[in-house]
N, C-alpha and C positions, 0 to 999 in steps of 0.2 A: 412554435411550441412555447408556452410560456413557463415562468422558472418552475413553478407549484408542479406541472405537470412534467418538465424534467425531473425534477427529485423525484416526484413520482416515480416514473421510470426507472430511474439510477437507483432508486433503494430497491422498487422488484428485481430488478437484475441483478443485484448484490444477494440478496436474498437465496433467488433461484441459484445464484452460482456456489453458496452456502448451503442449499441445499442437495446442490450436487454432487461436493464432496462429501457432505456429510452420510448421504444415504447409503446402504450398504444392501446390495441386489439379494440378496438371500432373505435379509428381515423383510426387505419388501416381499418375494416371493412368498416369502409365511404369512404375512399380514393376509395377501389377497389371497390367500391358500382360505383360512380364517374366514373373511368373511363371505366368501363362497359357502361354505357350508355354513355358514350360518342363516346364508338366505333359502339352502336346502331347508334348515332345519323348522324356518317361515315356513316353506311352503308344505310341509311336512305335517306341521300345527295347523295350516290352513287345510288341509284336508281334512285333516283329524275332525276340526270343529266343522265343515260340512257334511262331514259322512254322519256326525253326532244327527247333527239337525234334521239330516235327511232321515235318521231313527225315529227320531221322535214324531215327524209326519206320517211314518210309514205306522209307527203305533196309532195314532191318532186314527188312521185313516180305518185299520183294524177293528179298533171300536165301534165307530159310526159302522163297517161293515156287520159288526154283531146287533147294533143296531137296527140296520135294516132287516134282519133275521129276526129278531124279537119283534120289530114290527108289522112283518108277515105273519109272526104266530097269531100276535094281540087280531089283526083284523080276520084272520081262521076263525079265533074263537067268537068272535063278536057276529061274526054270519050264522054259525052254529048255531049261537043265542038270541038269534033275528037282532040283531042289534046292529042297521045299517049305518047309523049312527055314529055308534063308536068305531066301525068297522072303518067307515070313511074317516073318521080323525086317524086312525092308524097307518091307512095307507098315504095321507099328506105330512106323515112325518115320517114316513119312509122316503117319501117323495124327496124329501128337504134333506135326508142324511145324504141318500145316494146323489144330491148335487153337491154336498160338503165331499162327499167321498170323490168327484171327479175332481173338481177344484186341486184335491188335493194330490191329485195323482199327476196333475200337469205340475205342479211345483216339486213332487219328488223327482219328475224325469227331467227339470230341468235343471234340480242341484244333482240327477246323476250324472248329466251331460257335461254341466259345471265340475264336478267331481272325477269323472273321465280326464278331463283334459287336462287337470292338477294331477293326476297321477303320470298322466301321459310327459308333462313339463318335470313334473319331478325326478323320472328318469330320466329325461334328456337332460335336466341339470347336473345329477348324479354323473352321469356319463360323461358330461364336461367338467366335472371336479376330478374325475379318476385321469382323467388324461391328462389336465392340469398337474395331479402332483407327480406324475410321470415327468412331465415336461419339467415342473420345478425341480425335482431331484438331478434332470440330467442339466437343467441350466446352473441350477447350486455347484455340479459337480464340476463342471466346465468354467464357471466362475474362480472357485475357490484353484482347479488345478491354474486357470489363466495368473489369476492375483499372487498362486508361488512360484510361477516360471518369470512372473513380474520381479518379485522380490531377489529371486537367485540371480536375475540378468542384472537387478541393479547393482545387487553385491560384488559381481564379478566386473560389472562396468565401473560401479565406485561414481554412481550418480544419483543415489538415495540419499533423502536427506542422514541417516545416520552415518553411512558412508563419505559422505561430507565430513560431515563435525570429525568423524575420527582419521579419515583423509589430513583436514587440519590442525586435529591436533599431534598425529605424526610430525608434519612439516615443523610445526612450532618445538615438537621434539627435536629434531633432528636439528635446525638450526641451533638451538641452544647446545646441544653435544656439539656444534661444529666452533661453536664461539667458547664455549670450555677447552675444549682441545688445545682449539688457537692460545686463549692465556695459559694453559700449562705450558705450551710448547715457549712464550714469551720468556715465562717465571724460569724454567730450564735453561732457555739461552742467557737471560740475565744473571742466573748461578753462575754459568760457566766462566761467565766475564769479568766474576767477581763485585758485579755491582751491591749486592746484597753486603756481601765482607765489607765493603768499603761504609755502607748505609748503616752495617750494627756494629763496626768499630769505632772504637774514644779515641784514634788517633788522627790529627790535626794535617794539611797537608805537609808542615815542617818535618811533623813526626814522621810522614812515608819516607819523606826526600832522607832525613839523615838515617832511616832505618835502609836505605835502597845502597847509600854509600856505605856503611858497615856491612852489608853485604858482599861490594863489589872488594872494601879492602881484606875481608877474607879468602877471596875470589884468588885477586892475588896473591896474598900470600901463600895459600895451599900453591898455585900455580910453581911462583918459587920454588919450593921445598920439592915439586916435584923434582923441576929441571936440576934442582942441586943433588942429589938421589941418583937421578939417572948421568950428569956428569957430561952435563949439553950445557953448550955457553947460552946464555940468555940475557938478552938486553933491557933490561927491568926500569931504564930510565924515565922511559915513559908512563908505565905501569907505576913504579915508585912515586913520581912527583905527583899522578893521578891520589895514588891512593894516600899519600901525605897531607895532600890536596885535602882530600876527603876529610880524613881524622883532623888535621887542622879545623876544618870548620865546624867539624862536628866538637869538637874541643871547644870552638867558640860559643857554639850556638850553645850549649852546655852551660857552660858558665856566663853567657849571660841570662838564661834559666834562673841559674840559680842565684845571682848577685843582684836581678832587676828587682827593683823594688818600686813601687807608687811614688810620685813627687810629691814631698807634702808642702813645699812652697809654690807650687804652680810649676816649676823650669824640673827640664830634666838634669839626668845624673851622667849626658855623654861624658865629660871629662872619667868620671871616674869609670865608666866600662870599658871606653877608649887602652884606659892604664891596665885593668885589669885582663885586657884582652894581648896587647906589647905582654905583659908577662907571661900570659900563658905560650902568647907566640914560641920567647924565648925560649923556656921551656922543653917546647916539642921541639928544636933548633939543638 
């Protein structure tokens, strides 16, 4: 097979399989419902105009018979009138109607013949369109109930193409609710942990540390005052130098805050923080 006559093939077959989905059994049924009667309604006209013609023979053929009647009188009279003569011209034009009039009687019997059998087909055509639309109406009906027991089985099996697309865009919903979920649930755990507090507060990690030891030397202290209140020995040595510990540094880190300043000759200002730091030592001492 050469290539021209495969394409050939490959585009009828494309075709045909285009035209297989595309047809729909019912407009076909009406189509050939359609032209059924319409070839009734041929063969309908085709009588009509044979029955016509076979009129106007049968009139024709009337006349020539009045004819031959006028030309029995005419040869009456002409005997009457001793006129063999005319008598004999009469009776050979009677002669010649009554063969026009045979003539014409084998061509009317043979379009009534012709005319018979057109009436005869036309009910038998007739009779095969009535059972035709009987059979169309039960095959339409059988169709159309097949094509919704089609549609209901696809809906409920979820293998129509619309059932598809909204199959998938379920899934595409639902994974998206399943990955919102997940980052609320992240954003939640991440509140809890403080991440957030820590990402929109101005304080430095210096600032937690000495904010964490002012807390604990409160911690302490309230602890104190309790055991003093309640009149329990408590051994604060540890707790004490912890939390002196604490405000010392916190003391320091303070005022070097507030005493640092930029070098404006390039060298730092250790000596002088060093001093200022021995005195605040004292100080707290």
């Amino acid at each position: 097979m050469g290539i021209l006559s495969r394409a050939s093939y490959v585009i009828r077959s494309k075709l045909n399989a285009l035209l297989n989905r595309a047809e729909d059994p019912s407009e076909t049924l009406d189509y050939s419902y359609e032209k059924m009667r319409d070839e009734l309604q041929d063969v309908k006209k085709g009588i009509a105009d044979l029955t016509t013609q076979k009129k106007r023979l049968e009139i024709q053929r009337r006349r020539l018979e009045e004819n031959v009647e006028k030309h029995n009188e005419q040869a009456r009279e002409a005997v009457r009138h001793d006129r063999q003569d005319l008598a004999r011209q009469a009776l050979e034009k009677k002669q010649q109607k009554m063969a026009q009039i045979e003539e014409l009687e084998v061509q009317i019997a043979d379009l009534q013949d012709t005319q018979d059998n057109l009436v005869e087909k036309k009910n038998e055509l007739q009779d095969r369109i009535e059972r035709f639309r009987t059979e169309k109406e039960t095959m339409k009906a059988r169709y159309e109930a097949a094509e919704a027991s089609t549609r209901v089985s696809e809906a409920l099996s979820g293998v129509g193409d619309e059932m598809e697309d909204t199959a998938r865009a379920i899934e595409r919903s639902r994974e998206r609710t399943e990955e919102m979920e997940a980052r609320a649930e992240a954003m939640d755990e991440l509140a809890d942990t403080g991440a957030f507090d820590q990402a929109l507060s101005d304080e430095d990690e210096l600032d937690r540390e000495l904010r964490e030891m002012r807390s604990n030397s409160e911690v302490e202290a309230e602890l104190e005052t309790l055991y003093a209140e309640m009149g329990v020995e408590h051994d604060s040595g540890a707790g004490e130098g912890t939390a002196d510990e604490d405000v010392e540094v916190e003391a320091d880190v303070e005022a070097t805050e507030e005493t640092a300043e930029p070098a404006t000759d390039g060298e730092g200002n250790d000596e002088d923080v060093e001093a200022e730091l021995e005195e605040l030592q004292e100080e707290e001492n």
